[in-house]
N, C-alpha and C positions, 0 to 999 in steps of 0.2 A: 460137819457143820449143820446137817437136818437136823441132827438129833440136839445140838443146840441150841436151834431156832425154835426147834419144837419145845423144848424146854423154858425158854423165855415166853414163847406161847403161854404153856399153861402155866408158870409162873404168874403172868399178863392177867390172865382170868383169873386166877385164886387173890390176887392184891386187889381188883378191880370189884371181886364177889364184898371182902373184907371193909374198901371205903365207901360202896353202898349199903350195906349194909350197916353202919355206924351212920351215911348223912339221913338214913331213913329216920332215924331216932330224932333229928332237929325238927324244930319246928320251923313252922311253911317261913314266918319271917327272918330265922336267922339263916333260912338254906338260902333265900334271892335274896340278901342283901349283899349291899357289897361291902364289903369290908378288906377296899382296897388291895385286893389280890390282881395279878396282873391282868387274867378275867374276870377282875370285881368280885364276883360270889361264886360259893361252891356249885352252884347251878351253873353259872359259868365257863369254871374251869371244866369241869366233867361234859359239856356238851365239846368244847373245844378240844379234848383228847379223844371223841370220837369221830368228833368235823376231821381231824389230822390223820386218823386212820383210816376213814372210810378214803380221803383223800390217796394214803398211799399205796394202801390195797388194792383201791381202784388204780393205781398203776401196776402195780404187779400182777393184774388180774386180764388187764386188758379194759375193764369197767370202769373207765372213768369216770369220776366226781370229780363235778366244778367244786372246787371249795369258796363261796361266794364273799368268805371274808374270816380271816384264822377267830373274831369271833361270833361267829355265826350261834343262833339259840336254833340249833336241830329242832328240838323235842320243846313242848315252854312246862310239859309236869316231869316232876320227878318220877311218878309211875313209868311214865314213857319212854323217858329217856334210860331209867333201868331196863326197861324190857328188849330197847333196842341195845344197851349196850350188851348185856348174856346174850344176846343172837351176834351182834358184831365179834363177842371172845369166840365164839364157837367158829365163825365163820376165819378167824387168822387163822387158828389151830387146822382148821382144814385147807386154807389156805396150803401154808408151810409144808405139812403132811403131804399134799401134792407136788410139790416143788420136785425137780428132779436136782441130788446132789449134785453134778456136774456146773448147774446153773445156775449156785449158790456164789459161785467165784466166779461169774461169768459179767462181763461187761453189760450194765443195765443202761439202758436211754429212758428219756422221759423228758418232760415240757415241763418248764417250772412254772409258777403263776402268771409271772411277767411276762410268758413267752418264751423263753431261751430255751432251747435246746440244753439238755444237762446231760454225762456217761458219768456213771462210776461204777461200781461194782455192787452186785443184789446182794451180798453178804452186810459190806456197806451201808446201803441202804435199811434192811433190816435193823442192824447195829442201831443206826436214826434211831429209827421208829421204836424201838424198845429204850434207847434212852431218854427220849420222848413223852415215852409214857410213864418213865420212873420220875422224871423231874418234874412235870407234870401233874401227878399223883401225889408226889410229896407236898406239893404245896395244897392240894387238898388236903392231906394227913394234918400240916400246920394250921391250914382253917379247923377241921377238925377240934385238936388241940385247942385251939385258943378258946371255943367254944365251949366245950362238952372239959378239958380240961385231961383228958385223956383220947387217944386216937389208938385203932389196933396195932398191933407190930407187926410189920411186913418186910420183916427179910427175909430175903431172897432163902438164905441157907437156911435157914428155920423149913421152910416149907419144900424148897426142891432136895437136900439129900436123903429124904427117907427111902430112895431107892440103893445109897453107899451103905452097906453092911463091912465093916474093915472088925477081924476078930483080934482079938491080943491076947499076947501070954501076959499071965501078972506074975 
């Protein structure tokens, strides 16, 4: 399951490098406007899927982050908010890589927003947080899209099996 997780990791980072580097190319007004995305603008959504991570790393870390509101404006430039997110991709990836296997299937506690006490399991949890960041992402890719008329292609298999070599007879 580490090597999973780890994979979803840098999976995370290579998508996350890809729609930065596509909203780098709009300009300032069509990156903050809204255009009625569920966080309004692409500035938006991408502060919101790193509010949501810092959020749940700080529970698996032990370093809690209040998340003061799912949509909180982290960073208000785009410079910023890239630079923090390549440090936040590096810091899951290290994150994960730490994780002991055993504690991947291991019963997770944590405090939801509201207060509640919440258990399920850190595999679980993980599972969240990367599809999270894929649905999340997508609707960046559709602002994209709508914008620019084109958006990179980010799948998954495209980018994670260049380490499967399978030979064949013809």
């Amino acid at each position: 399951m580490k090597d999973h997780f780890t994979r979803l990791a840098r999976y995370n980072q290579w998508a996350n490098k890809q729609i930065y580097e596509a909203a780098a190319l709009l300009d300032k007004e069509d990156y903050f406007a809204d255009r009625r995305a569920y966080f309004k603008s692409m500035h938006g959504t991408l502060n919101h899927l790193l509010a949501v991570d810092k959020l749940w790393f700080g529970r698996f870390t032990g370093n809690l982050y209040a998340l003061p509101s799912y949509d909180v404006i982290l960073h208000d430039t785009f410079d910023e908010l890239r630079t923090a997110r390549i440090a936040f991709d590096e810091h899951i990836i290290d994150v994960i890589q730490a994780m002991e296997e055993a504690d991947i299937s291991a019963p997770f506690h944590w405090v939801m927003l509201n207060g509640a006490p919440f258990t399920s399991t850190l595999d679980r949890c993980l599972t969240q947080i990367f599809n999270h960041q894929t649905h999340h992402r997508g609707q960046a890719h559709t602002l994209l899209s709508q914008l620019t008329g084109a958006a990179p292609p980010l799948d998954f298999f495209i980018r994670m099996n260049d380490d499967f070599i399978e030979e064949f007879e013809i």
